[in-house]
N, C-alpha and C positions, 0 to 999 in steps of 0.2 A: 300722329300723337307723339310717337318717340321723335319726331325730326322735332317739333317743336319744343318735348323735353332738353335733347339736346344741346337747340340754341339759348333755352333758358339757363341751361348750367354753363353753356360757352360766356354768353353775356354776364353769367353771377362771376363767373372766372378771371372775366377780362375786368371790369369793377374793380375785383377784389377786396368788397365792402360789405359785411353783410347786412349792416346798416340801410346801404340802400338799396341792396337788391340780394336775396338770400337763394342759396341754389335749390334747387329740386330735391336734393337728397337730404338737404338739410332741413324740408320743409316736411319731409315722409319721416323724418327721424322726432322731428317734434310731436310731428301727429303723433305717432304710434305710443308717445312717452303723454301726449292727452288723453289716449281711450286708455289708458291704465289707470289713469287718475279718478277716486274715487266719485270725484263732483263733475266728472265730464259728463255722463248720462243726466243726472238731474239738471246740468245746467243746459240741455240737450232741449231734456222734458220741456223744462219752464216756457223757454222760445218758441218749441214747434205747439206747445198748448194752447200759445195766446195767439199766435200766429195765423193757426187751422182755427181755431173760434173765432176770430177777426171776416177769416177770407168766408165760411159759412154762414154767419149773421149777413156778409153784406149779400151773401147769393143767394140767401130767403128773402130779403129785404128788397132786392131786384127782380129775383124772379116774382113776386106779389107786386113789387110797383109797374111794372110793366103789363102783367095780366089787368090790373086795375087801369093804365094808364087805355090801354088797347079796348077795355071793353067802355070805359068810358073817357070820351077824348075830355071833358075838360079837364080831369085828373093830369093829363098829361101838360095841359097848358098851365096850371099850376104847378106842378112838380119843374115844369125845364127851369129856371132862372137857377131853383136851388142845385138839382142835378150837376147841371152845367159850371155852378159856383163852383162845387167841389170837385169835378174833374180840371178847372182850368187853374184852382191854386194852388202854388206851390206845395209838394208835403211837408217841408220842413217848418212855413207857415203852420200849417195844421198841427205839427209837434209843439211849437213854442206855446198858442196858445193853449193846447187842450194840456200842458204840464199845470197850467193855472187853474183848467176845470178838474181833473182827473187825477189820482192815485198812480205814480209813476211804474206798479206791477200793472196797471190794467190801461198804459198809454196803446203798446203793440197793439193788442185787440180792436180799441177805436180806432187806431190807424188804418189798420188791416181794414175794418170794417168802412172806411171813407174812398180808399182806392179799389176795391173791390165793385162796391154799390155800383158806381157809375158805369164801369165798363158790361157788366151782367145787363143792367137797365137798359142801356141802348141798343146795345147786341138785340137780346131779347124783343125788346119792342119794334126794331126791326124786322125782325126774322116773323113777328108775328103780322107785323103790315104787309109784309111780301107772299101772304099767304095768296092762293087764287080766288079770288071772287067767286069767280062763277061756279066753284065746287061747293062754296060756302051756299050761296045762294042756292045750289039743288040740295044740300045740308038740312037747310032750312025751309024750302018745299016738302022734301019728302019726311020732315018731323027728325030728321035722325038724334035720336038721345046727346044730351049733350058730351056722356061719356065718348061715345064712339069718336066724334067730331076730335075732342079733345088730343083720343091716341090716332086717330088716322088720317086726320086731315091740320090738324096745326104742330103737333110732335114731329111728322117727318119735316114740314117748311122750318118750324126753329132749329133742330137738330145740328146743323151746322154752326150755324151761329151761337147756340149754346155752347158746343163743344168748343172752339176756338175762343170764345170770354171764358171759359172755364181757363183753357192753357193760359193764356196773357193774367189772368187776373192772378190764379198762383204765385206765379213768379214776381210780379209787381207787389202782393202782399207781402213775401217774403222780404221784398227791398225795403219798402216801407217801413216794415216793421221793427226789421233791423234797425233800420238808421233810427226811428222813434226810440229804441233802446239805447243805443251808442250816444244821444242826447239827453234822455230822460235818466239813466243807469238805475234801472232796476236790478238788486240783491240778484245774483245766480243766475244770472240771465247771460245771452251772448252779446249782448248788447257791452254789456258791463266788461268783459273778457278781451271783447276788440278796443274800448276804450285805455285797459289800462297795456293791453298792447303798445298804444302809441304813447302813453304817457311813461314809460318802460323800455322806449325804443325796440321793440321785440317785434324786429322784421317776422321772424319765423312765425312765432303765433300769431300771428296777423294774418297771414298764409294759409296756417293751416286751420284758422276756424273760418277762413273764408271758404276751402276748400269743402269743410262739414259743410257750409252751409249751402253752399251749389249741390253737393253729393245729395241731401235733405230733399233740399227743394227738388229736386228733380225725382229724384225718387219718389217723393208722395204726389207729384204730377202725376208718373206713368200711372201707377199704382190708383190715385183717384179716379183717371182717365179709363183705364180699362175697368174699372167697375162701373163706371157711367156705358160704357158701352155693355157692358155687360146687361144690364138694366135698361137699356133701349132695345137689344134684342130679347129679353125677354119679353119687355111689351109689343115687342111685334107679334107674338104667336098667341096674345091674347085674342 
């Protein structure tokens, strides 16, 4: 980490433009002059608000289409063309048109909620095909309640799968989202803050709300993550 701060302040040095490349220390000096500011938090709020309701609608939305596609397969032959439509097009597609159906505060949320769906869906409905048969099938001779089946026999097989769409989708709703704001510029948002960065030429703030927004993202990763685990082993000692 420091060798590569270093080469980044060697490289801002040798430039000598901070135009096009701003050093490291100039980038911790603007942060530090953004968390003072009184609309850094709310403009903080507004992004992570729409952002986490985005990436949770589409991981209800997936985790139900996939239990529904698994317990009944035509569900699944119907739902793939659309599924499919929405992981293969472009997002920034997806931004231009939905600025024509949607309210430019509530574009991040559908966004979020479009890149999310698909990666949850197919994780999930994998993880639940990859279950064992034949445990299913003594499941299902010996009557076992559905509950139990549920927590002991298809929880541990998605488990993985779930957990790994959970990390990938995060981070991708986060991209998303952003960039649907940085297009759309909704009021207080960071969308709107990275926009007039570039219209402004303010290499630094450019920097350092990319910086928030990695330090964020990541953050409510770990943070969503070990509660999801956290919540798995509790249903283990059920």
């Amino acid at each position: 980490m420091l060798l590569a701060l270093a080469l980044w302040q060697g490289l801002a040095e040798v430039i000598g433009h901070s135009l096009l490349l701003v050093g490291p220390l100039e980038v911790v000096a603007r942060l530090a002059n953004l968390l003072a500011q009184p609309d850094f938090w709310a403009t903080l709020f507004f992004t992570f608000c729409r952002i986490e309701t985005g990436f949770f609608l589409g991981l209800a939305a997936g985790v139900l289409l996939a239990g529904l596609s698994y317990r009944f397969p035509p569900v699944e032959y119907l739902l793939w063309p659309y599924v499919v439509a929405i992981k293969s097009t472009p997002v920034a597609s997806f931004i231009i048109v939905s600025l024509i159906w949607l309210d430019v505060r509530s574009l991040s949320v559908f966004i979020g909620f479009l890149m999310v769906l698909p990666l949850i869906y197919f994780n999930l409905l994998e993880g639940l095909k990859s279950s064992d048969p034949q445990l299913l099938q003594m499941a299902a001779l010996f009557e076992v309640p559905w509950r139990r089946r549920l927590l002991y026999l298809y929880l541990p097989q998605v488990w993985p799968f779930l957990l790994s769409a959970c990390s990938a989708a995060l981070g991708l709703s986060w991209k998303a989202g952003v960039a649907a704001e940085v297009i759309g510029i909704p009021d207080g948002s960071i969308g709107e803050r990275l926009y007039e960065a570039k219209v402004y030429l303010s290499t630094g703030d450019l920097f350092a709300w990319t910086i928030v927004i990695v330090v964020v993202s990541v953050a409510f990763e770990k943070l969503f993550l070990a509660l999801l685990r956290a919540i798995y082993r509790r249903l283990e000692t059920l």
